[in-house]
Phi, psi and omega in degrees: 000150187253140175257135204245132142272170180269016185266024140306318181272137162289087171260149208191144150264112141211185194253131223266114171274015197214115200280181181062004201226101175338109175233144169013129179274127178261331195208133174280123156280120172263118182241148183287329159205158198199128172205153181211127330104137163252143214233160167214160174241131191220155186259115189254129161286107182249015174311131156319108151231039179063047164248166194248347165296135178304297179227188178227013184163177174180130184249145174315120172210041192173089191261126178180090165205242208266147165196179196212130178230115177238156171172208197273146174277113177262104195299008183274308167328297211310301171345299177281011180232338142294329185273328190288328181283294180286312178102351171218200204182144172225068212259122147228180200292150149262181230229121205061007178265073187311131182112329186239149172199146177280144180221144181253144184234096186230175227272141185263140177262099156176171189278349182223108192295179170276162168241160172281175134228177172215144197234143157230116193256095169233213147279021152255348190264341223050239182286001193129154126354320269269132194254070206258182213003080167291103178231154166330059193286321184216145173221138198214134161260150172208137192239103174236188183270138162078016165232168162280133164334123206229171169209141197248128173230089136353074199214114141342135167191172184290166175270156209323179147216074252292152190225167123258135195249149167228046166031067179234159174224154201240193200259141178245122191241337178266071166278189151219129193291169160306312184293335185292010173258114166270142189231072157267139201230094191268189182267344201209203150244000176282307194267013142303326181294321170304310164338093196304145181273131177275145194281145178206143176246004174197132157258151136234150179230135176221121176249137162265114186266339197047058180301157195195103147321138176232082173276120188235140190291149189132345205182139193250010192235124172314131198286321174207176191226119173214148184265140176289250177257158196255148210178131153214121186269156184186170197221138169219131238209098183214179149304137153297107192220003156173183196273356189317306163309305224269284183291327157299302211237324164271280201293339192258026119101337178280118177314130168225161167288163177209125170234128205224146201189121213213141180208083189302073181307343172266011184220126170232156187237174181064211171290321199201355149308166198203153163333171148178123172238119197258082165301110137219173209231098161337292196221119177232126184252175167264181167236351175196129143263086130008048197274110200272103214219062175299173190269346192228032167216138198308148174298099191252172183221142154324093200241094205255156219222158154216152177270142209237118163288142189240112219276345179281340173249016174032049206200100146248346158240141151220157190213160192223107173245145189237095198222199180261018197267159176299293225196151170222000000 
C-alpha cells in the first residue's frame, strides 16, 4: 500500500437518478480540504456473567458515512451542491447570450431532498469508490478580503463501493474574487434592486438540512438519508460607524430582505455576460451585533442573522446561478 498526501485524493460529485444507486461523476472538485470516513453503530452487550468486566462484545447494527468538502466555490460545480442543498432547481438560456444560462434554486417542500453520489480515487482505493445517496447537511459559503470565495459542504452517505473511476478536471475559471461581492440589505425584496451596496468585510452564509438516516429493520445500510427542517443562517462583518444595526434593527425587532451576490466581471461567458451567484433571502432578522473593541484597532462589529419564511414572498432563499452548463 502506498502513504499518500492528501493532495492525492481525488473527489468527483454526481447526481443520482435513482436514489441510492450509484451515479456518474459529473465534476472532479479541486479542493482545499477534504475528508471522508465509514461509520458503524455498533450494540455492546452488556450482559452480566459474573465478572466486573463491562461488556463481552458488541455487534454491528449500522453502516454509513460521513464526509467534508471544503474549497473555492465554482460556478459550473457549484450548482449540484445547490441543487442537493436547496432542492429544486429552474434552467434557461439567458436571452442574447449563447452559451450562458441561469438556474434558479428554490426551496423543494418534501424530505427527500435530491441525492448525490461522491466518488473517491486515491492509490489506496483501487479503482476507486463510490459513495451513493449522499445528502447534504449543512452547506456554507465564506466570503473574506484577500481569499476566494470558499465553500464548506457537509454531507452523509452509505458506506463505499468500488467502482472505477477516472479523475479529470477541467480548468476553472468561473471562480469568485473578494472584489466580485455585493451586500444588499433593504427594507424588502421589492427594493433590492434599487438598493445601495453596503460596505463589508466578511459574509458567511449557512443552510441546515437537519439530516436523518431512515433506518429499518432488516438491513444495516439505511432504507433513505432525509432532511428535516430547513434552516439558514449568517454572519456580516463590517465597521462600527454608528448604532443603527444595534438600535434599529436588532432592538427594534426589524425584518429585512439581504441580497450577498457575487459577479466575476474578469471572466466572460455567453457574448458578454459573467459568472454570477446571486442569493437572496426575504426576511432577516438580527439576533446579535458583535463589536469587536481592541484599544488599538478600529472598532469593527459582527452582524449575526437568521433567515425567515416570508408569507408575503412565500420565500426564504431564492439563489440565482449563472454559467455555462445547460441543465443540472
Amino acid at each position: 500500500m502506498s502513504k499518500i498526501i492528501g493532495r492525492l485524493v481525488n473527489v468527483g460529485i454526481g447526481k443520482e437518478t435513482s436514489r441510492g444507486t450509484a451515479a456518474a461523476i459529473a465534476y472532479w472538485i479541486p479542493k482545499m480540504d477534504f475528508s471522508h470516513d465509514d461509520k458503524i453503530q455498533q450494540v455492546v452487550n452488556e450482559q452480566s456473567m459474573g465478572i466486573i468486566e463491562n461488556a463481552i462484545g458488541a455487534d454491528i447494527t449500522q453502516k454509513y458515512s460521513e464526509g467534508e468538502i471544503k474549497g473555492r466555490v465554482v460556478a459550473d460545480s457549484f450548482g449540484l451542491f445547490l441543487l442537493s442543498a436547496i432542492g429544486s432547481v429552474s434552467s434557461g438560456a439567458v436571452g442574447g447570450q449563447a452559451g450562458a444560462y441561469d438556474h434558479t434554486f428554490s426551496t423543494l417542500q418534501s424530505g427527500q431532498h435530491p441525492s448525490l453520489t461522491v466518488g473517491v480515487k486515491d492509490a489506496n482505493s483501487g479503482t476507486g469508490l463510490s459513495y451513493a445517496l449522499s445528502m447534504i447537511d449543512t452547506l456554507e459559503i465564506n466570503a473574506e478580503l484577500n481569499k476566494y470565495l470558499e465553500m464548506s459542504v457537509k454531507y452523509r452517505g452509505n458506506v463505499n463501493a468500488s467502482s472505477t473511476l477516472t479523475p479529470s478536471y477541467s480548468a476553472q475559471t468561473q471562480y469568485f474574487l473578494p472584489q466580485h461581492a455585493t451586500v444588499k440589505f433593504p427594507s424588502n425584496i421589492a427594493g433590492l434592486g434599487a438598493a445601495s451596496a453596503i460596505s463589508v468585510k466578511r459574509v458567511n452564509l449557512a443552510i441546515s438540512k437537519n439530516l436523518e438516516d431512515d433506518q429499518v429493520l432488516g438491513t444495516l445500510t439505511p432504507a433513505d438519508r432525509l432532511n428535516k427542517q430547513f434552516a439558514v443562517e449568517g454572519s456580516i462583518e463590517l465597521m462600527y460607524d454608528s448604532r443603527t444595526y444595534i438600535d434599529t434593527n436588532m432592538l427594534g425587532d426589524l425584518a429585512q430582505a439581504l441580497r450577498i451576490q457575487f459577479t466575476n466581471t474578469g471572466v466572460t461567458i455567453g457574448t458578454s455576460t459573467n459568472p454570477d451567484l446571486k442569493i437572496d433571502l426575504a426576511s432577516v432578522k438580527l439576533k446579535e451585533v458583535a463589536r469587536s473593541q481592541s484599544n488599538d484597532d478600529f472598532v469593527t462589529q459582527t452582524l449575526n442573522f437568521t433567515a425567515f419564511y416570508s408569507v408575503a414572498d412565500t420565500s426564504m432563499i431564492s439563489v440565482v446561478l449563472r454559467n455555462t452548463v445547460a441543465s443540472y
